[in-house]
KEFI-936541 format. One record per residue: residue in three letters; x negated, y negated, z of N, C-alpha, C in turn. Coordinates in steps of 0.1 Angstrom, whole numbers, plus 2048, in hexadecimal, padded with zeros to 3 digits. Example, Ala and Ser with C-alpha at 12.3 -4.5 7.8 and 13.67 -1.06 7.14 Angstrom:
// residues 2
ALA77C83984E78582D84E77C82184E
SER78081684777780B84777F80084F
//
This chain:
// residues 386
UNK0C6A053350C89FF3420CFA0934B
UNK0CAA083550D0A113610D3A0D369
UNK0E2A113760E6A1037E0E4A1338B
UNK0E5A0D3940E0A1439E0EBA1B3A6
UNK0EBA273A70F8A313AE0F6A313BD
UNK0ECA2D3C50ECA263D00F7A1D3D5
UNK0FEA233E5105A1B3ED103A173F8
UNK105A093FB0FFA01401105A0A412
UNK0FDA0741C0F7A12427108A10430
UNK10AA1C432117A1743A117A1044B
UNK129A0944A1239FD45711EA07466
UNK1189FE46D112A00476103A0B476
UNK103A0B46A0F0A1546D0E8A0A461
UNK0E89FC4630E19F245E0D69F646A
UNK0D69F74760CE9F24800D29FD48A
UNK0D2A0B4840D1A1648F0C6A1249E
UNK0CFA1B4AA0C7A1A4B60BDA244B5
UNK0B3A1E4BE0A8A2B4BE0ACA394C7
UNK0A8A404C20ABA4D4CA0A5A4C4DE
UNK0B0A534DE0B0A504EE0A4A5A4EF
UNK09AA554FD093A5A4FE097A6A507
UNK08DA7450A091A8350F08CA7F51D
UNK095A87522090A8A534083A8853A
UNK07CA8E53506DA90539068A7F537
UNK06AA76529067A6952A06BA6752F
UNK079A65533081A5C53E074A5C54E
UNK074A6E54C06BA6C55B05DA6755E
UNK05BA6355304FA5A55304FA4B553
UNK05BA4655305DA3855005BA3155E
UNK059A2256105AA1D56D06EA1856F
UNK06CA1857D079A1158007DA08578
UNK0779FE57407E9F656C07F9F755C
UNK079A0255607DA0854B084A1054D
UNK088A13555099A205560A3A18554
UNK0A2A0B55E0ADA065620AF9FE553
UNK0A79F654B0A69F153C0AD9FB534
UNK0ABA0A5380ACA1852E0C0A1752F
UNK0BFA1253D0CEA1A5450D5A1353B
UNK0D0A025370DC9FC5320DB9FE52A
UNK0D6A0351E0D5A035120DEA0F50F
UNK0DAA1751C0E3A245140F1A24519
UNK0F2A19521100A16525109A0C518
UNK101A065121089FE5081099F0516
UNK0FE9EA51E1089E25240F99D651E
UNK1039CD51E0FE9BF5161029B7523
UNK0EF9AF5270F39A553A0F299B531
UNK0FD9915310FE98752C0FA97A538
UNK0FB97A5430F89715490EF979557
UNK0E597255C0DD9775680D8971572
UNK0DA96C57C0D69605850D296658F
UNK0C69665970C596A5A40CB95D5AE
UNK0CD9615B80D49595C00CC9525C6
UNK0C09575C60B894D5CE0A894E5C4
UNK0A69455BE09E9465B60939415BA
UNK0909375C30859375CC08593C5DD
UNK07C9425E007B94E5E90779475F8
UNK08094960207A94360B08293660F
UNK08B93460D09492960E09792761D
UNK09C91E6220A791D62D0B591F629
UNK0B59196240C592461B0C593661C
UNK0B99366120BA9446140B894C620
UNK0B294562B0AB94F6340BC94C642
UNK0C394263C0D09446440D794A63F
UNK0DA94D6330E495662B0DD966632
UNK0CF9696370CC9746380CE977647
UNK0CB96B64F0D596E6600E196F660
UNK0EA96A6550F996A6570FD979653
UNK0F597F64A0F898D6480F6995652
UNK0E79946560E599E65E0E799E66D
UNK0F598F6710FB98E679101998679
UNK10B99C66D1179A466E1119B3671
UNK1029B766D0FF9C766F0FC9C567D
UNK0F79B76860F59B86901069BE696
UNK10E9B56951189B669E1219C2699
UNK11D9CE69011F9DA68D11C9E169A
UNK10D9DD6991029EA6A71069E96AF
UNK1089DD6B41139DC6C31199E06C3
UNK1259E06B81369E66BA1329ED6BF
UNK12A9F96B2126A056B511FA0D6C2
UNK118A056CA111A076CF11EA076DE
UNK1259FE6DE1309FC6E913AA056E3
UNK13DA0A6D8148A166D813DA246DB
UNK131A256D712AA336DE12FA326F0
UNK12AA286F6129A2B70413AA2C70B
UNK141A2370514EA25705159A31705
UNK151A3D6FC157A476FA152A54703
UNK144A4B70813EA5970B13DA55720
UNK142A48720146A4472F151A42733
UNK153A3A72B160A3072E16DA3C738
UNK16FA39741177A4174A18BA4873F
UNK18AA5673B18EA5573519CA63736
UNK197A657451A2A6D7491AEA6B74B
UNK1BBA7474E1CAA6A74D1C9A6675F
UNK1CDA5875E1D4A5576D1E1A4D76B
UNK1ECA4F7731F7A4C7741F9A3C77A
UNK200A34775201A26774202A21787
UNK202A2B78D200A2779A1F5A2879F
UNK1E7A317961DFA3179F1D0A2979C
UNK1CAA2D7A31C3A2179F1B5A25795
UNK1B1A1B78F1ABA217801B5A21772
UNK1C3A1E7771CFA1D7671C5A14760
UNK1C0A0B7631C09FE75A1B3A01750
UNK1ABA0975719FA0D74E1A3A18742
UNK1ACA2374C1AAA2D7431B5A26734
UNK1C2A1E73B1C5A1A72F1C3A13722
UNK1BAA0D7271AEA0271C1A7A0E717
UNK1A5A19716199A2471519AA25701
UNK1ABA276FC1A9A2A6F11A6A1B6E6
UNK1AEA136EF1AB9FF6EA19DA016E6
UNK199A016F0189A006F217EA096EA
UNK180A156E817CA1D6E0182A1D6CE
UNK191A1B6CD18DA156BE18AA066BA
UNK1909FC6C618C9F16C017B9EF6BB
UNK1719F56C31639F46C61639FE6B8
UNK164A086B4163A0F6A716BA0A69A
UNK176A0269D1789FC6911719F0693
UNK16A9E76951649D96981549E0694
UNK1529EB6961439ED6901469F0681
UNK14B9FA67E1539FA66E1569F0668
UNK15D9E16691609D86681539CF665
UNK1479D066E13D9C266C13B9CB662
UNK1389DA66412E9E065712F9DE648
UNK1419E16471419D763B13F9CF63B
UNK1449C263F1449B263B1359B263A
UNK12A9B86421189B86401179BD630
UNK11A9C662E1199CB62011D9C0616
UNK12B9B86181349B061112D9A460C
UNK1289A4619120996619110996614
UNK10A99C6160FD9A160E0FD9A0600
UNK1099A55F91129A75EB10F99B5E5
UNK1199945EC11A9845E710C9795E8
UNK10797E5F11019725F80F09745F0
UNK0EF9835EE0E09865E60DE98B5DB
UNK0ED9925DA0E89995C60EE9915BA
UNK0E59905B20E69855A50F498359E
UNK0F397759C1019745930FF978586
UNK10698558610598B57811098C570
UNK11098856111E98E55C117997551
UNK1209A354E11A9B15461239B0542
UNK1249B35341309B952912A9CC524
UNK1339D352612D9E252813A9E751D
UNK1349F151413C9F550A143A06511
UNK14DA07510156A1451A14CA1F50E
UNK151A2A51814AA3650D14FA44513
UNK157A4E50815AA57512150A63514
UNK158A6D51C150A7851D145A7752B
UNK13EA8352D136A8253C125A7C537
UNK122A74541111A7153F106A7E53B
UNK0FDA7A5330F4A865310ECA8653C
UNK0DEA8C53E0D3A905460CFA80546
UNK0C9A795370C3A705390CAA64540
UNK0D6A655400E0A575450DEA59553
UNK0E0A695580E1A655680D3A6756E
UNK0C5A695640B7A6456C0B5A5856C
UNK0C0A525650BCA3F5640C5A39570
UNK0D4A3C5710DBA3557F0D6A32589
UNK0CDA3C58C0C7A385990BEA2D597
UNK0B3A2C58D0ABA205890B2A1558A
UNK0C2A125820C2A065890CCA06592
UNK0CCA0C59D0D1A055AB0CCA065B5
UNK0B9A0C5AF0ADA055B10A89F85AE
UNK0AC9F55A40A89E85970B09DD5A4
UNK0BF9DF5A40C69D85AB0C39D65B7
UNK0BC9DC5C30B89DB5CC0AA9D55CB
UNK0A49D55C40969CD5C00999BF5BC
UNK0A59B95B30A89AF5B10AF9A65B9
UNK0B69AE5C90B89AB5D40AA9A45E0
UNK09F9AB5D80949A65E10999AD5F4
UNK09D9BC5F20A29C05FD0959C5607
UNK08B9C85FC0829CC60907A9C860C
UNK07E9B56080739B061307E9A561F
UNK0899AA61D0979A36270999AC630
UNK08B9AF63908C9B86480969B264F
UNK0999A96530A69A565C0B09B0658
UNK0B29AE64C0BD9B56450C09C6648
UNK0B59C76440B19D76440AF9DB64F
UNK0A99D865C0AF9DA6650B69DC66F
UNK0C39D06660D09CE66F0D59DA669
UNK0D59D965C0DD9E265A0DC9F665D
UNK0CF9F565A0CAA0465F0D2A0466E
UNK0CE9FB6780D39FE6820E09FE683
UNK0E89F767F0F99FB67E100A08677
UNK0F5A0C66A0FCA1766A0F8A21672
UNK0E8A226770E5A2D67E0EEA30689
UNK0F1A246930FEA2269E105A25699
UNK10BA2168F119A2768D11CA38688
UNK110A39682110A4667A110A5568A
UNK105A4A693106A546A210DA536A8
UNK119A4A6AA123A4A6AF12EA556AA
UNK12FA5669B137A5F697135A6F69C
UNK127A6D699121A7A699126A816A9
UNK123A766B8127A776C4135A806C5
UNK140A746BB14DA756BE154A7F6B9
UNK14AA896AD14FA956AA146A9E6AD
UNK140A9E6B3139AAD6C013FAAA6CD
UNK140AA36D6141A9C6E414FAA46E6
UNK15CAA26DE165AB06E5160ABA6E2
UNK159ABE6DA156AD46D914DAD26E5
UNK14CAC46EF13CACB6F9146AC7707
UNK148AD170E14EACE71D14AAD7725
UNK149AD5734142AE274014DAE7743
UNK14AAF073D15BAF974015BAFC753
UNK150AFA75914CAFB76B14DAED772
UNK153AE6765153AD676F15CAD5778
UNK15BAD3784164ADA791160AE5799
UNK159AEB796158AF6799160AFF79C
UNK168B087A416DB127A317EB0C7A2
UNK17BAFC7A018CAF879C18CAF178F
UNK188AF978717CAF077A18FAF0772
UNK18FAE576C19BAE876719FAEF758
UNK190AF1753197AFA746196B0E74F
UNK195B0E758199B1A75C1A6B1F767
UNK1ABB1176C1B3B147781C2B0F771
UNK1CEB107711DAB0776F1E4B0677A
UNK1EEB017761F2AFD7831FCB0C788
UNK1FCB14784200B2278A1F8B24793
UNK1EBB237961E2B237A41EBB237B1
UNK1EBB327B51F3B2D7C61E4B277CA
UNK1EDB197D41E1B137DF1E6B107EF
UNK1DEB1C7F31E1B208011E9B27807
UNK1EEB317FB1F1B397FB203B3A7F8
UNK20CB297F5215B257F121CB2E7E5
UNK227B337EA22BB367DC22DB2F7CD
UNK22DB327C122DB2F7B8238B337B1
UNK23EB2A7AD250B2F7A824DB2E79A
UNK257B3379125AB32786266B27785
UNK268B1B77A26EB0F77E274B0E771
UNK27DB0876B281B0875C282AF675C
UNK282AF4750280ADF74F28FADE74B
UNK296AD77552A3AD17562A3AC674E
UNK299ABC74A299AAE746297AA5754
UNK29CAAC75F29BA9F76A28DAA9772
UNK284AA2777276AA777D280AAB78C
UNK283AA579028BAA57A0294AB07A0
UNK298AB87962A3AC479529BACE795
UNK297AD579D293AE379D29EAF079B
UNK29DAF179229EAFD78D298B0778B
UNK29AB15796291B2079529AB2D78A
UNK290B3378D292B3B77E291B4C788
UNK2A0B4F7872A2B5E78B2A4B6977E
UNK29DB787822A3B7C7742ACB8176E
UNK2BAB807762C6B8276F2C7B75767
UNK2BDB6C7652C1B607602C1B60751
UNK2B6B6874F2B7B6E73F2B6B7773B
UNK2C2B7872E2C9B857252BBB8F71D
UNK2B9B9871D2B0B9C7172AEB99707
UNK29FB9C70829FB946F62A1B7E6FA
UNK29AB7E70329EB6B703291B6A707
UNK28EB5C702280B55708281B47711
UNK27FB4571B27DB3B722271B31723
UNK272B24724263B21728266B16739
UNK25CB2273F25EB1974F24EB17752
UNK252B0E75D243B06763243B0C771
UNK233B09775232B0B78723BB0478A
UNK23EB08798245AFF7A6240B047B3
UNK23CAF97BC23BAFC7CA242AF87CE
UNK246AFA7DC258AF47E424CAE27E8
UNK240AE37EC23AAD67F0233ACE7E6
UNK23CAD17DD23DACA7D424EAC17CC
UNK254AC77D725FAC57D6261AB27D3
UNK25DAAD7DE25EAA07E0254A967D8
UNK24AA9B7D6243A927CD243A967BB
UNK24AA877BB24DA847AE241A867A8
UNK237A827AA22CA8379A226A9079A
UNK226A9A7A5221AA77A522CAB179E
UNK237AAE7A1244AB479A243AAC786
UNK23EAA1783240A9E776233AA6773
UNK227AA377921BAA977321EABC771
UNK223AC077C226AD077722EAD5769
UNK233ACD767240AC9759237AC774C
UNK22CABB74E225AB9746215ABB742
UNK213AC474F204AC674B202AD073D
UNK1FBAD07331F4AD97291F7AE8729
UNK1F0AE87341EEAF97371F6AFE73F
UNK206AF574220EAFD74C21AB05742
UNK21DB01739228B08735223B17733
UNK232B22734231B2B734240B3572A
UNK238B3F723247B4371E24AB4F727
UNK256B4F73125CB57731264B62728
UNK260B6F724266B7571D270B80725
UNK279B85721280B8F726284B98716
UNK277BA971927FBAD70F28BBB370E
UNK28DBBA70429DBC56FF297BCF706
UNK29EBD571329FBE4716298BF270D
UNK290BF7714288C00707280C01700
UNK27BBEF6FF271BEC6F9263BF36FD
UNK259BFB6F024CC016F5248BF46F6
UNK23DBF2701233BEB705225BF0708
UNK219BE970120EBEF701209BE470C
UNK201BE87171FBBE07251EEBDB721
UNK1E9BCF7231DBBCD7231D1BD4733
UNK1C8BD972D1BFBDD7391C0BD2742
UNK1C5BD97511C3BCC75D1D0BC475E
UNK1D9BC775B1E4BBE7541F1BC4756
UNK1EDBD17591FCBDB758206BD5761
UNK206BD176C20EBCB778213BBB776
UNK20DBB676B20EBA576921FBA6765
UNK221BAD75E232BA775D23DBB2769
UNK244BAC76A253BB0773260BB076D
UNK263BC3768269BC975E268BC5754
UNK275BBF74F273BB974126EBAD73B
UNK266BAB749264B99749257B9A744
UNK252B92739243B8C738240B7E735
UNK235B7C73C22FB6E740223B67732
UNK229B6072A218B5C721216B4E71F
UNK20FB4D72120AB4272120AB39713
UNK217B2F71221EB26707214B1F700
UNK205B1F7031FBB196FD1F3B226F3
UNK1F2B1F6E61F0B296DE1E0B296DF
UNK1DCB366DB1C8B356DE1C3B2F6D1
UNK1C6B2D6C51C6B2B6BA1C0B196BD
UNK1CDB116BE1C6B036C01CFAF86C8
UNK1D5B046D11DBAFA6DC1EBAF66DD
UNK1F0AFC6CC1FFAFA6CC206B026D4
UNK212AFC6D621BB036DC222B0E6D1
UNK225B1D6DE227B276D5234B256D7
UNK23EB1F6D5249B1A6D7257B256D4
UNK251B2F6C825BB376C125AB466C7
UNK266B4E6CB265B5B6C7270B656C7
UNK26BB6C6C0278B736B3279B826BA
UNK285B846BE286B8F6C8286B9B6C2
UNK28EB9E6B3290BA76AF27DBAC6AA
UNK277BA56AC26BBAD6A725FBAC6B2
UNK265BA26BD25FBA06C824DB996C8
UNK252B8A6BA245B876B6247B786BC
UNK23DB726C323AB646C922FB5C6B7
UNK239B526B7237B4A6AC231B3D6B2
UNK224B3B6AB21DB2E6AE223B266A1
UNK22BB1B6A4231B13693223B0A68F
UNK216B0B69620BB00690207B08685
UNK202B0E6831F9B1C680200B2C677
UNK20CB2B682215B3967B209B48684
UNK1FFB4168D1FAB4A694208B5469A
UNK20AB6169A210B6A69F20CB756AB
UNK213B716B520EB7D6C0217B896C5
UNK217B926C621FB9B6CA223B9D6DA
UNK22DB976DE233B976EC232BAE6F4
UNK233BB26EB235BBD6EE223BC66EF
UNK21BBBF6ED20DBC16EC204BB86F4
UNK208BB56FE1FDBAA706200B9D703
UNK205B996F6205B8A6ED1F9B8F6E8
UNK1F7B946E01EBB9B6D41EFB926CE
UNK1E8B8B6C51EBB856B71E7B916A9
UNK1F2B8E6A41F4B9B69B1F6B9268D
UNK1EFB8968C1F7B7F67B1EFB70682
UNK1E1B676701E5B5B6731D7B5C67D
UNK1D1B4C67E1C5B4B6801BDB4A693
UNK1CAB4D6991C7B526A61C1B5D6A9
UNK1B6B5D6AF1B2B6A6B71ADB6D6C3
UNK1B3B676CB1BEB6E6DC1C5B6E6DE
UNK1CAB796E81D7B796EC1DAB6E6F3
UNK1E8B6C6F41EBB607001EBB6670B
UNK1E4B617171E4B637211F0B6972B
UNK1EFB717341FCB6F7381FEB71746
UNK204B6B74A20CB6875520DB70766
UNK203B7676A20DB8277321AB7E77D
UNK223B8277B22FB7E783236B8B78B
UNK23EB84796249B92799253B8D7A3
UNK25EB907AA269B887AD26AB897BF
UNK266B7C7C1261B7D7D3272B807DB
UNK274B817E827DB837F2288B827EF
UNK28AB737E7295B697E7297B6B7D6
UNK290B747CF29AB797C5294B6F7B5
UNK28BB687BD285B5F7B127AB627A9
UNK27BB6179F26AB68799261B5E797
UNK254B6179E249B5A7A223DB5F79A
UNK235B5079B224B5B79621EB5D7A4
UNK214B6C7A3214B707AD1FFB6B7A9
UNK1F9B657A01F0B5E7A01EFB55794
UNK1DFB5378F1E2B477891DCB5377F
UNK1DDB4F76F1D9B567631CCB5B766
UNK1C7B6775F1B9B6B7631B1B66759
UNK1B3B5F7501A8B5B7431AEB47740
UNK1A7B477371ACB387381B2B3572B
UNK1BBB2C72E1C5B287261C5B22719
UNK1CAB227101C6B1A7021BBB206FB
UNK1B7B186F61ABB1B6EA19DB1E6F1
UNK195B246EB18BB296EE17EB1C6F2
UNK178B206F516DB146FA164B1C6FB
UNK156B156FF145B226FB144B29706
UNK14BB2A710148B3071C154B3B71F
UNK15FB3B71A16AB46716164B57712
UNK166B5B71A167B6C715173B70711
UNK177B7A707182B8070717CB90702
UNK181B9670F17FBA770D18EBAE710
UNK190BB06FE19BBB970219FBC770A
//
């Protein structure tokens, strides 16, 4: 009598799975054998499956499908009202006395409320499509670590194809529609709102175009003073140059005397963009290298540059005498005071502008014109020839 030395099959390979199929079969299968493949190699077990609308063509259904593609409608409009909004809507600065405040102040209201309210339907359109069309499903899915093979990620796509087929999405043109058009609107709106500043006519104005003029411009031939900012707009303060020790930096604005009396031309000189200016005064002895065209722009030890860095608009706020370097704090762009404002360090590359000045009858130092190149950052119509 014999025994049998056979042991009974260990657990879990009673009922091995079949071998996953290879790539190449995968790419032969139809959509809905991928999406059958996905779950099997996912471990996910659909225990429950309902379409939501199991007969086709309902009044139910066909309102659940206006209520959705309400929300992509009232996307396209946001959208379509934040495009025109940004690219009309009056959006220049005017001061609360003049007339047009009330538009230009609604300008940024208006422009995000209308881009967040298109963002806003586009989800809840998405939210509600969710709920209202894809099946009540419950899936029990077994975790698994490690990254998907080849075969797992030619199947994902199959089912969130599978899933959009069990949606019945592409025969819910309302749908598809709204929603194509909400995002297309929204998607061209964005697209507007980040080209639309890099595009400006640097000649809009013509020869008073304001990315080339500032308010240093003599007009009519008015002197142009050098001014320092007291804190009060009504205190003029001019700027003589025993006023500063060598090795010191100042920062002063235009002044006309007929501008003396008017308060918003005296705050606007204070606060326009392109008016500040660093007065520098160097240390006695300092070499100085001149830019071509340029040699006469400063008066002795005085130099004029222009406080707006070319880099991206910061103020060059800092500078360090002992080595005679102008520090931009946005950037750490560095220019050399003693070289034109060269930038010598740091992702700037022009010099700051500068200033011509020299000290009229009465002992004041003036600009004797307005900067020869234009101020700030570069724009597509800027030359710079050293």
């Amino acid at each position: 009598m014999t025994t049998s030395s056979q042991h009974p099959p260990a657990l879990g390979t009673e009922n091995p799975q079949p071998p996953a199929p290879t790539a190449a079969e995968v790419e032969d299968m139809s959509v809905e054998q991928r999406a059958r493949l996905a779950g099997t190699l996912d471990d996910v077990d659909v225990v429950h499956n309902q379409p939501k609308w199991p007969l086709a063509g309902t009044r139910a259904e066909k309102r659940a499908e206006r209520a959705v593609a309400m929300w992509f409608a009232i996307s396209t409009l946001a959208g379509l009202a934040f495009l025109v909004a940004f690219l009309f809507w009056p959006y220049e600065y005017k001061a609360p006395s003049e007339e047009g405040y009330t538009l230009y102040a609604l300008y940024t209201p208006v422009v995000g409320g209308m881009f967040g309210l298109s963002v806003f339907a586009l989800g809840i359109g998405v939210i509600a499509y969710i709920k209202k069309f894809f099946p009540d499903e419950v899936s029990v899915q077994q975790r698994h670590d490690g990254a998907s093979d080849q075969v797992a990620r030619l199947t994902v796509t199959s089912q969130l194809m599978k899933a959009g087929q069990d949606t019945d999405i592409a025969r819910r043109k309302l749908i598809v529609r709204a929603a194509g058009g909400a995002a297309g609107v929204l998607g061209l709106g964005l697209g507007v709102a980040a080209v639309a500043p890099l595009v400006r006519n640097p000649w809009k104005g013509g020869d008073e175009a304001a990315l080339w003029v500032t308010g240093w411009r003599p007009v009519n031939g008015e002197t142009v003073y050098l001014r320092r900012d007291t804190g009060d707009p009504h205190e003029v303060s001019l700027v003589r140059p025993e006023d500063q020790a060598p090795g010191s930096m100042e920062t002063v604005f235009p002044f006309r005397e007929s501008d003396r009396d008017d308060e918003e031309a005296l705050i606007h000189a204070l606060r326009a963009s392109d008016a500040p200016v660093m007065l520098i005064r160097l240390r006695p002895g300092q070499p100085v290298v001149q830019r071509g065209g340029q040699e006469d722009f400063h008066y002795g030890d005085y130099y004029a540059y222009s406080k707006i860095c070319t880099h991206l608009g910061c103020p060059t706020s800092l500078y360090e005498a002992q080595t005679n370097r102008i520090l931009c704090p946005c950037h750490q762009t560095q220019f050399l005071a003693t070289e034109y404002g060269k930038p010598i360090f740091g992702p700037g590359t022009r010099p700051l502008p500068q200033l011509p000045i020299t000290v009229n009858d009465e002992g004041y130092l003036v600009a004797t014109s307005d900067f020869h190149e234009a101020v700030g950052p570069a724009f597509w119509e800027r030359r710079y020839n050293p």
